[in-house]
C-alpha positions in Angstrom: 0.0 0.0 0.0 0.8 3.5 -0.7 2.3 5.7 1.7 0.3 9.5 2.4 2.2 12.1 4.1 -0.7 13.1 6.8 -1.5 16.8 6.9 -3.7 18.1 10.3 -6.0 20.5 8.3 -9.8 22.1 7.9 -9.1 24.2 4.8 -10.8 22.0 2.3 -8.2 24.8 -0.7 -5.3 22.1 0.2 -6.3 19.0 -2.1 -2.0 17.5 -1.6 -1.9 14.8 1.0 -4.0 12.6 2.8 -6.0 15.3 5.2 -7.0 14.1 8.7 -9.7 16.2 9.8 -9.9 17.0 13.6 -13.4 17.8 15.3 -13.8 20.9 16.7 -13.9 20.1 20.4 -10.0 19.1 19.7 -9.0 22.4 18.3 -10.7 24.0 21.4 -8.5 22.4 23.7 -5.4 23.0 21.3 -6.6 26.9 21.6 -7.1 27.1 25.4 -3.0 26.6 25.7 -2.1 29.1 23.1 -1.5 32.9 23.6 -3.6 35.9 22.4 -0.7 36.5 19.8 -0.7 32.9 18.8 -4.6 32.9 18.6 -4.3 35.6 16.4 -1.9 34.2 14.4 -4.2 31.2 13.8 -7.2 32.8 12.8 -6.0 34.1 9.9 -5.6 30.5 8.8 -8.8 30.0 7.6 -12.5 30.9 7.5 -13.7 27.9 10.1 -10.6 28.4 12.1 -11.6 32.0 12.4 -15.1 31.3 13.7 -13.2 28.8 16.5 -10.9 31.4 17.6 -13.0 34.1 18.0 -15.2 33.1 20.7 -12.2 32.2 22.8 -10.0 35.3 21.8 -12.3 37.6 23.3 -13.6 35.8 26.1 -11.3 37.8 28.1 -10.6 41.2 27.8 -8.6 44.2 29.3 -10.5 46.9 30.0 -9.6 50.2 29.5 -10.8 53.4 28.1 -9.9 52.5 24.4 -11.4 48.7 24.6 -14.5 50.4 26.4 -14.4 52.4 22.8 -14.6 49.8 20.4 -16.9 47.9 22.4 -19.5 50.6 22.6 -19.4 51.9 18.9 -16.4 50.3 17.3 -15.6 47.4 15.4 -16.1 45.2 18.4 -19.6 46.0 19.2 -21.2 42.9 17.6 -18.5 40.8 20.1 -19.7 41.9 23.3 -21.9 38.8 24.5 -18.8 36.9 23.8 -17.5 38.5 26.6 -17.1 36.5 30.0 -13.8 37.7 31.6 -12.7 41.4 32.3 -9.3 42.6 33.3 -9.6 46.0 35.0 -6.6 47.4 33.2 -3.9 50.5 34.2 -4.9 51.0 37.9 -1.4 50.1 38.8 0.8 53.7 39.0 4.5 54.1 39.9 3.2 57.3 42.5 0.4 57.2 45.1 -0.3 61.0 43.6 -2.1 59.0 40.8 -4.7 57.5 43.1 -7.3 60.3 42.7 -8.2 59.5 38.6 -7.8 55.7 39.2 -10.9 56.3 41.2 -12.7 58.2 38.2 -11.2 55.5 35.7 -12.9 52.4 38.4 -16.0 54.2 37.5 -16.0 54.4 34.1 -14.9 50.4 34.3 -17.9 50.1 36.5 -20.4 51.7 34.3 -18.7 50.1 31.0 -19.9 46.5 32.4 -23.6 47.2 31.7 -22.2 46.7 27.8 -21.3 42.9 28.3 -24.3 40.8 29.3 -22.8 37.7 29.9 -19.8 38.5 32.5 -18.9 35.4 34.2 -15.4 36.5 36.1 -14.1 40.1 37.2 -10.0 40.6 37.8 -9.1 43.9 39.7 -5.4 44.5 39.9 -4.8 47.9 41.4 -2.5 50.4 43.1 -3.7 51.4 46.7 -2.4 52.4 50.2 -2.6 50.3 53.3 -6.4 49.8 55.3 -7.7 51.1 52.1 -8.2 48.3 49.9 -11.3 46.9 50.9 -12.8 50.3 50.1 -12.2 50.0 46.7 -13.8 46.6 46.4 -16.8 47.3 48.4 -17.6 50.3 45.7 -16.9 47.8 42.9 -19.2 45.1 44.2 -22.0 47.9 45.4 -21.8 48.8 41.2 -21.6 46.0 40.1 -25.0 44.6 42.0 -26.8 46.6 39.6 -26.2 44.0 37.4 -28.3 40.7 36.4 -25.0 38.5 36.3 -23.3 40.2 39.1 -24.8 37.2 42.1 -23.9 34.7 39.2 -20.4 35.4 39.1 -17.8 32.2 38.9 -14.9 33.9 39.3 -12.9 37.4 41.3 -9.6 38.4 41.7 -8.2 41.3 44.2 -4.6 41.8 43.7 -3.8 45.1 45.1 -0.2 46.3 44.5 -0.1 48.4 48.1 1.9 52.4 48.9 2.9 50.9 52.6 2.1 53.6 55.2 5.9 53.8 56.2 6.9 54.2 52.5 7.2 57.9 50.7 3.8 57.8 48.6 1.5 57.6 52.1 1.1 61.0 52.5 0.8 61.9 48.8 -1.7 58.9 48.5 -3.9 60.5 51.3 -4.4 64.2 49.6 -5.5 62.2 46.7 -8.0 60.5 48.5 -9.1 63.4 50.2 -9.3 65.6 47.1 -12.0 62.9 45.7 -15.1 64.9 44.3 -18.4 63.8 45.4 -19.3 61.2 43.0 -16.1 59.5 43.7 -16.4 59.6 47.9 -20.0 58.1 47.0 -18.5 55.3 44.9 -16.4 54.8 47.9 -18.7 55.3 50.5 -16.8 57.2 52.4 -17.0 61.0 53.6 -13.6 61.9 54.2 -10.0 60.9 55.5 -9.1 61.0 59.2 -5.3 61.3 59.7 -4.8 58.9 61.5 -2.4 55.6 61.0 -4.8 53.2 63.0 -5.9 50.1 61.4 -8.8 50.8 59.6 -9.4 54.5 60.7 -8.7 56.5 57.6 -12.0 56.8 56.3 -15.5 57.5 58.0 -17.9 54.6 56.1 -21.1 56.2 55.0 -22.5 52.5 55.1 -22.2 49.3 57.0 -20.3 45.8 56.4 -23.4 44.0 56.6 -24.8 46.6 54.2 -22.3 45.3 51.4 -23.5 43.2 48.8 -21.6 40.1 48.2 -21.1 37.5 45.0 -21.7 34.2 46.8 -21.8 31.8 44.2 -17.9 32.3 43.2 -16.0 29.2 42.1 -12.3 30.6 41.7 -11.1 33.8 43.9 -7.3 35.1 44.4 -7.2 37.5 47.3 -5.2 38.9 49.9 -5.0 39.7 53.7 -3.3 43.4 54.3 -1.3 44.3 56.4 1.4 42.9 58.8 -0.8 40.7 60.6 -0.8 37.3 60.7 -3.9 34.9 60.4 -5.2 32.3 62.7 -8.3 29.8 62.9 -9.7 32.7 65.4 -11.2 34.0 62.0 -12.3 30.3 61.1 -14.7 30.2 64.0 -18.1 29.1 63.1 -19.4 31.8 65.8 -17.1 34.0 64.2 -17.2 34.1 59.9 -21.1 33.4 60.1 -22.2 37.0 61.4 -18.8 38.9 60.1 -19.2 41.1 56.9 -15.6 42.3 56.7 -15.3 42.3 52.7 -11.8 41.0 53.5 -13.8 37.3 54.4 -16.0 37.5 51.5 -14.9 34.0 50.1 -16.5 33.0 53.2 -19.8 33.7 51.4 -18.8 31.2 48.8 -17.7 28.2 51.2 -20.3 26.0 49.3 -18.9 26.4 45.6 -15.4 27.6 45.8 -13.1 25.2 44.1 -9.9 27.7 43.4 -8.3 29.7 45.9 -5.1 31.4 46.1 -4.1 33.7 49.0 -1.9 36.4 49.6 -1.1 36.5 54.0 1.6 37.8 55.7 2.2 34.7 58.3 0.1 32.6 60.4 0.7 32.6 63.6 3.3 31.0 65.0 2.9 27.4 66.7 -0.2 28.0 67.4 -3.1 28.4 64.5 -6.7 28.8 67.0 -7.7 31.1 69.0 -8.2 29.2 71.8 -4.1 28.6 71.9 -4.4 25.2 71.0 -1.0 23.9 68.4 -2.3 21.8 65.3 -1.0 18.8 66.2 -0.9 15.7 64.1 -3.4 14.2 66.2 -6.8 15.6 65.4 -8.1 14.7 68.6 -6.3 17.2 70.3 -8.0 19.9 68.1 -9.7 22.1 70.5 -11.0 25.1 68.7 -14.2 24.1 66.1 -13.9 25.4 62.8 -15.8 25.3 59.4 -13.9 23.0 56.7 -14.2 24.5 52.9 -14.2 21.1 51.5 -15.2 22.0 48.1 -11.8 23.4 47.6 -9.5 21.0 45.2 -6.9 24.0 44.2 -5.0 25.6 47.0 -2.2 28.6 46.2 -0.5 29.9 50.1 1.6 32.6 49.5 3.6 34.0 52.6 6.3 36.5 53.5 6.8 35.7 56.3 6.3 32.8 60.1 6.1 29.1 59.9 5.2 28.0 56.5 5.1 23.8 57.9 1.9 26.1 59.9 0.4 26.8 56.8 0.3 23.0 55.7 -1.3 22.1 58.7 -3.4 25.3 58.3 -4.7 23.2 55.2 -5.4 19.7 56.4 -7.6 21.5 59.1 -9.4 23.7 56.7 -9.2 22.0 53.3 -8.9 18.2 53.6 -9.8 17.1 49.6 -7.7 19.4 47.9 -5.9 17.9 45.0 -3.6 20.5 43.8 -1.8 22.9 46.9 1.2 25.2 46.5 2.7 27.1 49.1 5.4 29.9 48.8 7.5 31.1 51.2 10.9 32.7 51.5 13.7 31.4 52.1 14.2 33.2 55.7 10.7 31.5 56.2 11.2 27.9 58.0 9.7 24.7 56.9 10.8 21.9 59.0 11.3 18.8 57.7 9.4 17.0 60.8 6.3 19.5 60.6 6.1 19.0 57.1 5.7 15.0 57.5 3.2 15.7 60.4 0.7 17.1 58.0 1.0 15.7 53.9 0.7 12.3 54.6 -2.9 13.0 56.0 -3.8 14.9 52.8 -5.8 11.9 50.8 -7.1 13.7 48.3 -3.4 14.9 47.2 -2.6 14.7 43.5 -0.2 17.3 43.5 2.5 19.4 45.6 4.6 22.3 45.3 5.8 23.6 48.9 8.7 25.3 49.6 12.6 23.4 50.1 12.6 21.9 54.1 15.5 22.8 56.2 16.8 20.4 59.0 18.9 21.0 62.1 22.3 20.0 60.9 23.7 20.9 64.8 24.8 24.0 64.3 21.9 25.8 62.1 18.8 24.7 60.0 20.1 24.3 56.0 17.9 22.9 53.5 17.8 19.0 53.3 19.5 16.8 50.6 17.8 15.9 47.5 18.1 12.2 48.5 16.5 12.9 52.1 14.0 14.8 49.8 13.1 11.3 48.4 13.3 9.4 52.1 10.7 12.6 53.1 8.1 11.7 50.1 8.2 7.6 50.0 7.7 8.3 54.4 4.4 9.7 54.1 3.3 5.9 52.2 0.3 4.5 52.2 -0.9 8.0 51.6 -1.5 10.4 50.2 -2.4 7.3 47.6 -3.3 9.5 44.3 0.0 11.6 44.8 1.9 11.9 41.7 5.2 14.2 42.4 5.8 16.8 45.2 8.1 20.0 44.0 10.2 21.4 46.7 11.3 25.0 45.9 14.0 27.1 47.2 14.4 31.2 46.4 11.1 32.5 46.8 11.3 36.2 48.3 8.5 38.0 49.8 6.9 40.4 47.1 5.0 43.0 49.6 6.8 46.2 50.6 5.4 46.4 54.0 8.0 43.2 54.4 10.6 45.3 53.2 9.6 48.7 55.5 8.9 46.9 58.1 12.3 44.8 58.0 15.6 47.0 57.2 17.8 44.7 57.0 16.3 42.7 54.6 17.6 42.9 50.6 15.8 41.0 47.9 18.1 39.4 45.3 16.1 38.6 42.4 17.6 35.5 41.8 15.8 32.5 40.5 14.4 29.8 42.1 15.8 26.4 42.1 12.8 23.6 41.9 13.4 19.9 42.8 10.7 16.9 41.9 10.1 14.1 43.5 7.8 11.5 42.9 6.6 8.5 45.1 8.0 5.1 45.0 11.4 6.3 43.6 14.9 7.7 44.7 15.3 9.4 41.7 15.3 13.7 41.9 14.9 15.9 39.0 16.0 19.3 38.8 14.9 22.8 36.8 15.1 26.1 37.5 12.5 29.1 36.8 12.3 32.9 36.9 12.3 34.5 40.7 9.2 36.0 41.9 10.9 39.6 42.3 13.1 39.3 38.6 13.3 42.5 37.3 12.4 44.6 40.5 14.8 46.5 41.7 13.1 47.6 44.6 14.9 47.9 48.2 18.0 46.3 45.9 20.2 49.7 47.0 20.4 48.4 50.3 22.9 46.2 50.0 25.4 49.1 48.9 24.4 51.1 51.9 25.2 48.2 54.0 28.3 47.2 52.4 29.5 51.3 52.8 28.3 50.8 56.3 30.5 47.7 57.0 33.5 49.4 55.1 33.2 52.6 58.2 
């Protein structure tokens, strides 16, 4: 028989070759791991790959002033019920001076929604100060409840990117606040600033928390806790998250559908995770303080700058016991015992996959981070669970991203450097290495330090 050389097509112009002709619900996958640029690139390939593409391509969107444009009367105005997903776009400014129009420009976002009927997930990444966050997204969510789709909503992201109050822009940031007209202070539901630098004092509230509408069918959320302090299972209370309406808990409102969940905290607290003082042992038994599980959650993304991140794995077999997928990063100057980090995986059934950062070990002298080979011991000792577990990735060279690390610790000096990844799987003694890009590449932030200190040392 005949050899044909075998050609992956859907333009029926090509008559050379035998032509395998894939169904569309193949392509779809192909398109959801391709950028916008390649996605572009491939709907100028033909008429029924164009029809594919274009449903997914503008799916999500960055909003901004000129997108709001073509949307409204431009040449993407017949697009807009393709649209699910909406990027708030340039809120992020290098000075806190610019606060006062990113409050005009949240408006026109907010107003610009009522163009897209079928919004399914909102992203807000924003510059703000300190203890006023939350004031942002409370105005955001009031608007936005003036939509049909708005109680519907599957996915929300809050990723602030925060003028610390002990960094130069506080002051600067407050005038522009404070300068807001009318419309804007209503948006915010605030009155005006009080100049003060107590925790959530700044602002007089022309509403109440339990005023605040919520979205409470949410399936994915990335958030953050401010500040410097560190969480605990006092906020896990049952007493405690069922009558609080701090917009800070709101995924609280979602505990029966969230699936996805990455969070942004400074530490947890210590040893001790409860608020009735009671360590998380590995002994559930001796778990004193009663708290509310989210067991719907299968994805799990920890993020901390800070404390005990072995804490923050037993923070997750307390609170989320089936998930499949967890990653925790910490830096380096964070420690993650090899012993507390065996106390807790093993328990994790449900665990598919790990990444969690590099254990250190007491080597008599000081904790350093443990072999590769006792990396290997570490995974095959947690056996006969967790049973679905395919590989664990221990990282080393994560540094904390907030400022308010870097205010609030002087002698600390980010490096930028990458960080160095090694896999393990269960059942074998072999490691495999690979590196990727560090977390604070290209920021050269707080680097200056190190040449004051080195002048410092040369005195």
């Amino acid at each position: 028989m005949a050899s044909h050389p075998v050609t992956v097509c859907h333009d029926a112009s090509q008559d050379s070759g035998f032509k395998v002709y894939l169904p569309a619900e193949l392509w779809l996958i192909v398109y959801r791991n391709l950028s916008c640029e390649e996605l572009k690139a491939i709907s100028l390939c033909s008429k029924r790959h164009r029809e594919w593409v274009i449903p997914q391509l503008y799916s999500n969107i960055k909003l901004s002033e000129e997108s709001i444009a073509a949307f409204c009367e431009g040449k993407f105005a017949a697009l807009k019920s393709l649209v699910t997903d909406v990027t708030f776009d340039k809120l992020v400014f290098p000075t806190a001076a610019d606060l006062g129009p990113q409050i005009k420009l949240l408006r026109k976002y907010c107003n610009a929604l009522r163009l897209f009927p079928n919004i399914q997930g909102i992203r807000v990444v924003y510059s703000t100060i300190e203890w006023f966050e939350w004031h942002i997204i409370a105005g955001i969510w009031f608007k936005l409840s003036e939509y049909s789709w708005f109680y519907d909503l599957k996915r929300f992201s809050v990723e602030p990117v925060i003028f610390n109050e002990l960094s130069p822009g506080w002051v600067p940031a407050l005038d522009a606040i404070e300068s807001c007209n009318i419309q804007d202070s209503n948006f915010l539901k605030v009155t005006k600033i009080r100049r003060t630098v107590t925790e959530f004092d700044h602002l007089r509230n022309t509403i109440k928390y339990s005023d605040i509408p919520f979205p409470r069918k949410l399936e994915e959320i990335t958030t953050h806790k401010f500040g410097l302090q560190p969480l605990s299972l006092h906020s896990y209370h049952p007493r405690y998250h069922k009558t609080t309406h701090s917009p800070s808990l709101f995924y609280w409102k979602c505990i029966d559908t969230l699936k996805r969940l990455k969070f942004h905290c400074p530490s947890f607290r210590g040893d001790y995770l409860c608020g009735c003082r009671s360590p998380i042992s590995e002994n559930p038994a001796s778990w004193s303080c009663p708290v509310t599980q989210f067991t719907t959650v299968e994805e799990l993304w920890l993020i901390l700058d800070e404390g005990n991140s072995s804490d923050a794995v037993g923070f997750t077999r307390r609170m989320f016991p089936n998930v499949r997928k967890l990653r925790i990063d910490a830096a380096d100057r964070v420690t993650f015992y090899k012993e507390g980090v065996h106390g807790h995986m093993a328990h994790l059934v449900r665990l598919e996959e790990a990444r969690v950062p590099w254990p250190t070990s007491w080597n008599g002298e000081s904790h350093a981070h443990v072999l590769p080979s006792e990396l290997c011991e570490l995974v095959n000792s947690w056996a006969p669970g967790p049973p679905r577990l395919e590989f664990v990735d221990f990282a080393m060279g994560y540094e904390p991203a907030e400022d308010a690390y870097y205010y609030g610790d002087s002698s600390a000096i980010p490096t930028g450097c990458p960080i160095e990844i090694c896999r393990i799987s269960p059942g074998s003694e072999k490691y495999f290495f690979r590196r990727e890009k560090g977390n604070r590449e290209g920021n050269n932030k707080f680097m200056d330090r190190r040449e004051e200190i080195d002048s410092f040392a040369c005195l």
